[in-house]
C-alpha positions in Angstrom: -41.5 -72.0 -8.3 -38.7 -73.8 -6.7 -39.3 -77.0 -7.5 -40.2 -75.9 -10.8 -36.3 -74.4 -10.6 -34.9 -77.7 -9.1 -36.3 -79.8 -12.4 -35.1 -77.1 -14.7 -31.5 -77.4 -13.0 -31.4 -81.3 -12.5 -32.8 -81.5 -16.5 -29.5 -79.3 -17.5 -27.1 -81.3 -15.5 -28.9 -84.8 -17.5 -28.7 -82.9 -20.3 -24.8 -82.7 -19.5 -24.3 -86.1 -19.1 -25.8 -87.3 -22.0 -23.4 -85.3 -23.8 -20.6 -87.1 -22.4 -21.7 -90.7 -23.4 -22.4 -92.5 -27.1 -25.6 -92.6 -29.1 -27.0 -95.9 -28.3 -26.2 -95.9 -24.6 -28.0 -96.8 -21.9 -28.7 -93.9 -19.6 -28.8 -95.7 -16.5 -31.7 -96.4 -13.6 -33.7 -94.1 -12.1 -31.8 -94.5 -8.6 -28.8 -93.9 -10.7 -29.9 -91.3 -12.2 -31.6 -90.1 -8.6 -28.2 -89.8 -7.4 -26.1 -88.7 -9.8 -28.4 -85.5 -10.4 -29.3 -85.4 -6.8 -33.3 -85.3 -6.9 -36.0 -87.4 -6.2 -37.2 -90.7 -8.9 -40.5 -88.3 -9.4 -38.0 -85.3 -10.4 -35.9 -88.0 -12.4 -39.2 -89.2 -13.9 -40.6 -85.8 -15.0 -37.3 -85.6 -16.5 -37.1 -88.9 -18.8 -40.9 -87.6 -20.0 -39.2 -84.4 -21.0 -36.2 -86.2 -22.8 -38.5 -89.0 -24.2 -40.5 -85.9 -25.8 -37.6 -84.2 -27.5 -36.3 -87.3 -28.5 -33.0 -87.2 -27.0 -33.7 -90.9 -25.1 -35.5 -93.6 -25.9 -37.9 -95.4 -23.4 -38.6 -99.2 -23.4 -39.2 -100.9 -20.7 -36.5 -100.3 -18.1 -34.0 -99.2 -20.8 -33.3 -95.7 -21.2 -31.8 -95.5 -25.1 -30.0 -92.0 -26.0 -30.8 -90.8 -29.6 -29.4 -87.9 -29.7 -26.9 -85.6 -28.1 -28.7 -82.2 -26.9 -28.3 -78.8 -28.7 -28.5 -75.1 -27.2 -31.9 -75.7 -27.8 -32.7 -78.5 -25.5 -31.3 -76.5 -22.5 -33.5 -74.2 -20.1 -31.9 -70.9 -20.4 -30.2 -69.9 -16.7 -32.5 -71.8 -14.3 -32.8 -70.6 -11.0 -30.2 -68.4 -9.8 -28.6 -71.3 -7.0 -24.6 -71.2 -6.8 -25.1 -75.4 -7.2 -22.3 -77.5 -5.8 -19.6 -76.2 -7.4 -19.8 -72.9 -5.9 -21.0 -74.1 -2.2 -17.4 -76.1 -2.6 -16.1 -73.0 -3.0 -17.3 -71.1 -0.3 -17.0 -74.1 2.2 -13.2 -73.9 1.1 -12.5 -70.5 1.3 -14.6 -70.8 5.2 -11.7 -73.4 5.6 -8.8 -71.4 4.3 -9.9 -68.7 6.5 -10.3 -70.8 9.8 -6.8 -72.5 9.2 -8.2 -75.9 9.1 -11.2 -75.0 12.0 -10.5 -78.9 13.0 -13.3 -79.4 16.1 -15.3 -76.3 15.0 -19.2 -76.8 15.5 -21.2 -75.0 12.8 -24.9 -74.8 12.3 -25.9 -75.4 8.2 -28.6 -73.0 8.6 -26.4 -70.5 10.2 -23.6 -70.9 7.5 -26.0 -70.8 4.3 -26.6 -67.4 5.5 -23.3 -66.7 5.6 -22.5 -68.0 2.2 -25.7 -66.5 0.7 -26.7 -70.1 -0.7 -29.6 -72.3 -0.1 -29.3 -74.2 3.0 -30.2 -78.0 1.0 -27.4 -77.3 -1.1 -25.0 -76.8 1.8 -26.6 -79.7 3.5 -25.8 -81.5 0.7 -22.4 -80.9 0.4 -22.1 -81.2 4.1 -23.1 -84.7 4.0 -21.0 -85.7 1.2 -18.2 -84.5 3.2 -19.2 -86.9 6.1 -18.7 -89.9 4.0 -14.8 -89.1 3.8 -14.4 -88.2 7.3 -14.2 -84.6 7.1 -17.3 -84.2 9.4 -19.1 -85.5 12.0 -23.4 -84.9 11.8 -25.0 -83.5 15.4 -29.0 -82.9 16.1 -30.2 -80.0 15.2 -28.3 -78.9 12.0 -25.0 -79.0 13.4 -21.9 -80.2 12.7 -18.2 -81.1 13.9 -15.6 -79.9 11.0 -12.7 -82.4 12.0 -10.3 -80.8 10.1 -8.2 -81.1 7.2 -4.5 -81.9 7.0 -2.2 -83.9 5.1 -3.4 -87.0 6.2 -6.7 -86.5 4.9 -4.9 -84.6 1.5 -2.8 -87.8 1.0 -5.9 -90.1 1.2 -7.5 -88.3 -1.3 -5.2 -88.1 -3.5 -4.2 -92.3 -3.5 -7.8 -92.3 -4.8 -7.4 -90.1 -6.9 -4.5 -91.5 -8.5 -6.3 -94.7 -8.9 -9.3 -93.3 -10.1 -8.0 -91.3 -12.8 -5.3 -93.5 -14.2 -8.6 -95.8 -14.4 -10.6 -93.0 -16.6 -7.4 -92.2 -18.4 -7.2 -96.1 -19.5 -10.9 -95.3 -20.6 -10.2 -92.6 -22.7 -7.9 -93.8 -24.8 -10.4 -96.4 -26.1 -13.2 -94.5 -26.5 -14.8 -94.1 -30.1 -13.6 -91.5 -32.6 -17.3 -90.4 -32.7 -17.4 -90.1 -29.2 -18.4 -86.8 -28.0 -16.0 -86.4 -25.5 -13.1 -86.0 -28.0 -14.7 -82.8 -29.0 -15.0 -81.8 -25.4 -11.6 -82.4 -25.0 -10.3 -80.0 -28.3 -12.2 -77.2 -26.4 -10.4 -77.8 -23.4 -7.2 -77.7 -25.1 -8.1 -74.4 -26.9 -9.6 -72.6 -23.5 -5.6 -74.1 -21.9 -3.5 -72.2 -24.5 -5.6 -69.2 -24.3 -5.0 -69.7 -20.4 -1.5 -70.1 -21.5 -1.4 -67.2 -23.4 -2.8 -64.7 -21.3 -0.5 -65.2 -17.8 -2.1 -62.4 -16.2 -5.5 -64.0 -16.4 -6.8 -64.4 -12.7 -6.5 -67.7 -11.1 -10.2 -68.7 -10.8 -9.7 -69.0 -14.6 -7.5 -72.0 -14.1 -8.9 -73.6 -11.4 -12.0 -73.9 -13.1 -10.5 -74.9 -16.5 -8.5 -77.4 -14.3 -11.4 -78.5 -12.7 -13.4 -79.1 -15.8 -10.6 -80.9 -17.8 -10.5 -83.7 -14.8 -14.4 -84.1 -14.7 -14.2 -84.8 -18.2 -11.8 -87.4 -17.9 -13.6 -89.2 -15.1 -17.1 -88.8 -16.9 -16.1 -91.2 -19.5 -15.3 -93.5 -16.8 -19.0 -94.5 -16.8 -18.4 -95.4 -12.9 -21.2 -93.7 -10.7 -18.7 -93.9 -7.3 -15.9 -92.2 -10.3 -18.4 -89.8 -10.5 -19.3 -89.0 -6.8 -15.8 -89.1 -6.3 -14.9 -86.4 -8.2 -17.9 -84.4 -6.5 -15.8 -85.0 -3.4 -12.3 -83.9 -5.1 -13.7 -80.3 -4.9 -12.2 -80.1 -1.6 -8.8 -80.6 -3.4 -9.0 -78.6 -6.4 -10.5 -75.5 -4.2 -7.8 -76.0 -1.3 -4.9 -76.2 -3.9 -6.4 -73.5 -5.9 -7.2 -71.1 -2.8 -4.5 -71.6 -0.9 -1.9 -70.6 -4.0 -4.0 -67.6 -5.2 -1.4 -65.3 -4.0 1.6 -67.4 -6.4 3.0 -66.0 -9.8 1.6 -67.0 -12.9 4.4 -69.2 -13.4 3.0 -71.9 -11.3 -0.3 -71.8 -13.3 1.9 -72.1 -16.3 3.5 -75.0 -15.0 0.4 -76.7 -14.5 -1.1 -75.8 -17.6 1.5 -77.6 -19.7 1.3 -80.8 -17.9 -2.8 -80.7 -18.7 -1.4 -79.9 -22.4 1.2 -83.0 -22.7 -1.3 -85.1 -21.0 -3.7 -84.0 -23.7 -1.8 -84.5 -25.9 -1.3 -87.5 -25.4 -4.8 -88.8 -25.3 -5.4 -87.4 -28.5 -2.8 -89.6 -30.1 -4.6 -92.1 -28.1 -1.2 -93.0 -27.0 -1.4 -95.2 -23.4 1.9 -95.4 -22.2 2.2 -91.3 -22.8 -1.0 -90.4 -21.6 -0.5 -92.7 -18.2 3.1 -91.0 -17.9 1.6 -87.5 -18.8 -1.3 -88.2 -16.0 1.4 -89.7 -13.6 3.6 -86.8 -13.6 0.3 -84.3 -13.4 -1.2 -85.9 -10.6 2.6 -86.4 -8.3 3.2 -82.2 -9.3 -0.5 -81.7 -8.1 0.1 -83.9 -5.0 3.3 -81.8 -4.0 2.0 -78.8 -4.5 -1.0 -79.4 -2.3 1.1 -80.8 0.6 3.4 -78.0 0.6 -0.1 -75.4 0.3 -1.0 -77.6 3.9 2.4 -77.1 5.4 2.6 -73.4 4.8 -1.1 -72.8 6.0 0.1 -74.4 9.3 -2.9 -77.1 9.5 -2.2 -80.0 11.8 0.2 -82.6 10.5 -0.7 -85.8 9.7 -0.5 -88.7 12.0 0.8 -91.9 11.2 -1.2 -94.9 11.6 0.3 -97.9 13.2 -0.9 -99.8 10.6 0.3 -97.7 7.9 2.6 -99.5 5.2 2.9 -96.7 2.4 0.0 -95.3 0.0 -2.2 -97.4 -2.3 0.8 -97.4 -4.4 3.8 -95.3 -5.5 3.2 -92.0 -6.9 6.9 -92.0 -7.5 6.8 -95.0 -9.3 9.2 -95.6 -12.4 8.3 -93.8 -15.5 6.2 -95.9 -17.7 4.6 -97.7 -15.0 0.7 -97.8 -14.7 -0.4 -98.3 -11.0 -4.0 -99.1 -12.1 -3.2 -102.1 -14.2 -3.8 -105.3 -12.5 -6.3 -103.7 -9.9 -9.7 -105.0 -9.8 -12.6 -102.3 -9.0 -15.3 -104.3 -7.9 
């Protein structure tokens, strides 16, 4: 039955990428693929023979050809009731928020899936995603070392995250007119302004709008470390989001109406603007994450000897796109 739920899940989430990408498109490898939808290659397999028989990709040889993009149809209907990632951010944040940064706090994953009420290879997961930035440290036995989160760590992140999405951004604005993501994008736009509209709205509304909107920027990256990336920026759209629950409407406004200008501006298909737009976004989300640190009283952040200054300057002149010129490779 579970295994059973875990294809039905991981053949939803393929289902989701392909919807982001072009007919004719490649849909990757299976270690790719194994990775991105976090399965095994049999799982991944099982799922190609699925897609393959609905005609949605192509197999030949070690090419994977979409056809199609999926309808309701295609999708299992509510697979197994597991939070997924998105939620296990969630509850590993707000575990966070209430341990004021917990930095040196040993936890047992067994012990805190029963906490969070989710299964324990999910939170496993997530764990060990947050070891790769730093944020963890792996003992025997299941347990781990939380090492904290401060603005140190929030500042790292977000240089990344700069980079990366002015990156996607760039991609956008290139991206086909038959492209599904476009139409993606125009429902995002509608859900903001009936965000917009309705102030009272409860925050979890936003983040998860916010969160959303960004994903589908990076998705037409077609990087795969884009993509984990973003898995990893949960800890920063949950923080940020948590931590200014208790804020007026206003600053959900705000932030609504620099998603709308930036937009905006990728529907024109306008570079400069939708840089700018991006720029300006990602320097008020930066700020406003800082300031959600310093009031929540987490541990400063030291400064590194070797330190000269971020990967560039998010208060760089208007107009100016940090991304240009830097090699990804």
């Amino acid at each position: 039955m579970k295994t059973n739920a875990i294809f039905k899940r991981a053949f939803n989430a393929c289902l989701r990428v392909i919807e982001t990408r072009s007919i004719g498109d490649d849909l990757g490898s299976e270690v790719h693929l194994s990775d991105l939808l976090g399965v095994s290659r049999t799982t991944v397999r099982a799922i190609l023979g699925r897609l393959a028989a609905s005609s949605i990709v192509g197999l030949s040889g070690r090419r994977k050809t979409i056809l199609r993009h999926p309808v309701d149809a295609d999708y299992f209907p509510n697979p197994w009731p597991d939070p997924g990632i998105t939620v296990v951010a969630r509850r590993f944040m707000e575990w966070v928020l209430s341990n004021a940064g917990a930095g040196g706090k040993r936890i047992n994953s067994h012990d805190l899936a029963r906490e969070f009420d989710v299964p324990p290879t999910a939170l496993r997961d997530y764990l060990q995603k947050l070891t790769q930035i730093g944020l963890l440290r792996r003992q025997p036995n299941n347990d781990w070392i939380f090492l904290g989160f401060n603005s140190a760590v929030a500042e790292e992140l977000c240089d990344v995250r700069d980079l990366f999405e002015l990156r996607s951004t760039r991609n956008f604005c290139t991206l086909p007119a038959e492209h599904p993501a476009w139409r993606k994008l125009a429902e995002i736009e509608r859900q903001h302004r009936a965000v917009l509209a309705e102030p009272a709205r409860p925050t979890t509304d936003f983040s998860e709008l916010d969160e959303r909107f960004h994903r589908l920027v990076y998705s037409t990256s077609g990087n795969r470390f884009m993509d984990q990336f973003h898995v990893t920026m949960s800890i920063v759209f949950y923080l940020h989001h948590l931590w200014n629950a208790s804020e007026t409407p206003e600053a959900n406004s705000v932030a609504i109406r620099e998603h709308l200008a930036y937009i905006e501006a990728l529907r024109r298909r306008d570079l400069r603007a939708s840089i700018e737009a991006a720029r300006i976004h990602l320097a008020s989300a930066r700020s406003a994450l800082l300031e959600a640190i310093r009031r929540q009283g987490c541990p400063p952040a030291p400064v590194p000897p070797s330190c000269h200054g971020p990967l560039f300057d998010h208060h760089a002149a208007p107009g100016s796109d940090p991304s240009r010129g830097m090699t990804m490779g």
